[in-house]
C-alpha positions in Angstrom: 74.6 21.9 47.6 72.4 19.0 48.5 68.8 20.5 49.5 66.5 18.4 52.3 62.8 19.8 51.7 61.8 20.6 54.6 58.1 20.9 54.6 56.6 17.6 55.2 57.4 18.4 59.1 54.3 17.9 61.3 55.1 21.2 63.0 53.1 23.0 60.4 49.2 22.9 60.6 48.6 21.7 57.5 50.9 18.8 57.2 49.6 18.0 60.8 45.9 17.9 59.3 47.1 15.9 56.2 48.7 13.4 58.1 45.5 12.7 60.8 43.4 12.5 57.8 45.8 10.0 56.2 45.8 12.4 53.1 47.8 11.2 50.7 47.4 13.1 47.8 48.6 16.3 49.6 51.3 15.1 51.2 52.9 13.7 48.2 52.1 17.2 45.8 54.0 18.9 48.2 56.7 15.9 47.7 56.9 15.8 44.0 56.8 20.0 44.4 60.1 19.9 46.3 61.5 17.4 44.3 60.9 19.6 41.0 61.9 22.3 42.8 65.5 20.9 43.8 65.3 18.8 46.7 67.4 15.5 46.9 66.2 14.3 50.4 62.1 14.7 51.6 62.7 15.7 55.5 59.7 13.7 57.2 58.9 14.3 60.7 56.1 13.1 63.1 56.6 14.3 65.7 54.2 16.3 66.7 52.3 13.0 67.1 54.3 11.4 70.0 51.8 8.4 70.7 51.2 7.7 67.1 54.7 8.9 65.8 56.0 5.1 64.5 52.7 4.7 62.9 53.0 7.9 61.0 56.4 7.7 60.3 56.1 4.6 58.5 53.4 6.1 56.8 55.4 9.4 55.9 57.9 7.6 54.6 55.9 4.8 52.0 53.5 8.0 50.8 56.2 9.9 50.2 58.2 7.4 47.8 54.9 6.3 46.1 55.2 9.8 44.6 59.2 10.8 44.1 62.0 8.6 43.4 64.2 10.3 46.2 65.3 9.1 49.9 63.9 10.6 53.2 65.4 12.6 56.1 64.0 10.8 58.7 63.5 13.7 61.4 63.1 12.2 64.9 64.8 11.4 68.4 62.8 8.3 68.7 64.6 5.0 68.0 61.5 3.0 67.5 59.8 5.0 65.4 63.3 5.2 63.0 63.4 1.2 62.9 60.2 1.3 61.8 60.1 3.6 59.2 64.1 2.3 58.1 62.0 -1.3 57.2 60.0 0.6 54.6 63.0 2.8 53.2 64.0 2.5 50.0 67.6 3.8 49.5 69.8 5.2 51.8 68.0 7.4 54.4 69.4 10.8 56.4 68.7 10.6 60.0 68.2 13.5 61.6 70.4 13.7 63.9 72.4 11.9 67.0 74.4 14.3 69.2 76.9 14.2 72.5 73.9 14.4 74.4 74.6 11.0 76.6 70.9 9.8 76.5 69.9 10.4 73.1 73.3 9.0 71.8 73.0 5.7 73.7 69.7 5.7 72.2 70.5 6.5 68.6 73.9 4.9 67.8 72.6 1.3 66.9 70.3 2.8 64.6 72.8 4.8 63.1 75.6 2.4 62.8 73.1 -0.4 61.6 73.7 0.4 57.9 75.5 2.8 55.2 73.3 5.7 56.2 74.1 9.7 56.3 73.8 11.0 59.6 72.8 14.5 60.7 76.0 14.9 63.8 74.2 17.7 65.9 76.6 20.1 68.0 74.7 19.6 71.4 75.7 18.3 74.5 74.2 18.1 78.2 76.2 21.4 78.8 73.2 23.1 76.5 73.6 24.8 73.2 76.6 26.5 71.8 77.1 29.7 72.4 80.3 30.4 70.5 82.5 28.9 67.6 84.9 27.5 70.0 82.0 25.5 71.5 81.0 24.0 68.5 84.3 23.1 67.5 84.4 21.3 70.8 81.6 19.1 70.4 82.1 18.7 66.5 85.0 17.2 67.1 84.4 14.7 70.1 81.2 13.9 68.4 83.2 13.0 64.8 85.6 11.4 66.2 83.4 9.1 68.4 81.5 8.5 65.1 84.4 7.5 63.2 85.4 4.9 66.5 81.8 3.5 65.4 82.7 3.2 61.7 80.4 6.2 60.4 82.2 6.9 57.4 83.6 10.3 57.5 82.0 11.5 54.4 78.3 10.1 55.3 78.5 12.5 58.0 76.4 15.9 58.1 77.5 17.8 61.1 74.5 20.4 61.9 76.7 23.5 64.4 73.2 24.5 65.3 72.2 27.9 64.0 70.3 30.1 66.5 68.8 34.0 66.5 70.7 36.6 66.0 68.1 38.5 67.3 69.0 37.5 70.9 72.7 37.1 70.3 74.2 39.6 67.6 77.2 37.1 67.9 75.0 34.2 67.1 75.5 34.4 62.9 79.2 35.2 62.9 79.9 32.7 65.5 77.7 30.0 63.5 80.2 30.8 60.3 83.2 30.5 61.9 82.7 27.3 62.8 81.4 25.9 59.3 84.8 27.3 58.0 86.7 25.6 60.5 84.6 22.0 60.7 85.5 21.6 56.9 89.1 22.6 57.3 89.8 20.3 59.8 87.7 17.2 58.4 88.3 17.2 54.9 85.3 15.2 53.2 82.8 16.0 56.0 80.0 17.7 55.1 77.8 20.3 57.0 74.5 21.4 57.2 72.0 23.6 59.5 68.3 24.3 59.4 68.9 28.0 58.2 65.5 29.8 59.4 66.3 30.3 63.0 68.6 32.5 62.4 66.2 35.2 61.6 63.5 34.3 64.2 62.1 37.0 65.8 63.0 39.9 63.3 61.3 41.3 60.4 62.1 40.1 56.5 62.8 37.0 57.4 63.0 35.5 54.1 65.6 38.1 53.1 67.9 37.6 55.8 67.6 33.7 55.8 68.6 33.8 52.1 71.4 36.6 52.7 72.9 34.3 55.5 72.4 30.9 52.9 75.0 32.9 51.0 77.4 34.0 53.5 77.2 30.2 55.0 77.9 28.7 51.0 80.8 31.0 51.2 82.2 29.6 54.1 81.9 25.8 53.2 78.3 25.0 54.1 77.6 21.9 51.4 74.0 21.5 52.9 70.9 22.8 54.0 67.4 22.0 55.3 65.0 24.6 53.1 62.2 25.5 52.1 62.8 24.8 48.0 59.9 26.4 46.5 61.2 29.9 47.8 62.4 30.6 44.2 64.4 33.0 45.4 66.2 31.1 48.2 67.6 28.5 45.3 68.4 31.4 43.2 70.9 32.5 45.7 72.2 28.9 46.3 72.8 28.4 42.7 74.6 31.8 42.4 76.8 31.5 45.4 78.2 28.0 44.8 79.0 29.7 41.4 81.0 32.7 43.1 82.6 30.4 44.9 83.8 28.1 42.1 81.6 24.9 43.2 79.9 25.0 40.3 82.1 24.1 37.0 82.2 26.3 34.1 79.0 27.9 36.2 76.8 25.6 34.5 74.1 24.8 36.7 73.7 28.4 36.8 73.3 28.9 33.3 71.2 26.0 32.6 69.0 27.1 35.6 68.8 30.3 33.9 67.8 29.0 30.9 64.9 27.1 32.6 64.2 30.4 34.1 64.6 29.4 37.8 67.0 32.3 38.3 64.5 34.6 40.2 65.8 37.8 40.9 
């Protein structure tokens, strides 16, 4: 399971503080957290900050590899801002994330064809969001396919179905699985991945049910996620689903994560 921290996103107060006081020593404890705490990509968004986001970005992204030895998820619709922070890079970046939707495609492809980078393929369209499995389906497969005509490699691509509450859709979570199952049967070396806490948005014991439906989406083929990795819990239940369902060998990254007492119950 490859694990994108998600918490250097300047959706969150205290990130958004950090950044407008250029504080670097907090943003990069909370990167050398998530990196000790699993994560192989730092998620960096700066956003929030529309008039100042390339500036920031840029910034994000050289604080954050002062401190960890890891790539970025660099989390934004803006071209300019993702050329700008790309110059800084070191490794190969995630961006996050081109879709069928016509404007932000047109916008996004150069960027994402420019170089040997993993791309977040988000099921949207100008119809709106999916509603059911089907839909996704649709898109994923007009949107792989036109990434493929574009020389993406198939196996650098992360297609995101777009989870969404079940608290305003009962069908929302079951439709969401069905089409993880079915994206990596029909692509085989694709990869998927979702940003798993909307799915419990709006309901009580959030935390509980985001890390009940991590589970149920391992079981069904999901190979990545954008978490929160210092809910101890949450990896717990990563590590012992891709056990159960034999993508861990011999269950050793189990067993050695219970040795280093990460196994929180």
């Amino acid at each position: 399971m490859l694990i994108v921290g998600e918490l250097i996103n300047s959706t969150r107060k205290a990130i958004a503080a950090a950044i407008e006081a250029g504080d670097r020593a907090s943003i990069q404890q909370i990167a050398k957290d998530q990196a000790n705490a699993g994560a192989r990509y730092i998620d960096v968004n700066a956003g929030s900050f529309q008039d100042r986001e390339i500036e920031y970005l840029t910034w994000l992204v050289q604080t954050v590899q002062e401190a960890v030895e890891l790539p970025c998820c660099l989390d934004s619709p803006n071209p300019a801002a993702l050329e700008a922070a790309l110059k800084v890079h070191k490794g190969i970046p995630m961006i996050n994330s081109i879709s069928l939707e016509k404007e932000r495609c047109e916008k996004l492809l150069p960027v994402v064809t420019a170089n040997d980078f993993k791309v977040v393929a988000l099921c949207m369209s100008d119809e709106g969001m999916p509603r059911t499995a089907d839909d996704r389906i649709r898109i994923a497969e007009e949107l792989v396919n036109f990434l493929l005509d574009h020389k993406i490699k198939l196996e650098n691509i992360y297609v995101d179905p777009l989870v969404q509450p079940v608290a305003t859709d009962q069908t929302f979570g079951r439709e969401f699985l069905k089409s993880v199952e079915q994206i990596m049967s029909r692509f085989s070396g694709i990869h998927t991945i979702c940003g798993l806490s909307n799915v419990s948005y709006g309901l009580p014991q959030r935390k509980f049910l985001n890390r009940t439906f991590m589970a149920m989406a391992i079981a069904k083929g999901l190979d990545a996620a954008i978490l929160d990795p210092l809910d101890k819990q949450m990896m717990a239940n990563v590590l012992a689903a891709e056990a159960l369902v034999g993508r861990d060998n011999f269950c050793m990254n189990f067993i050695n994560a219970h040795k280093a007492g990460k196994i929180v119950c």
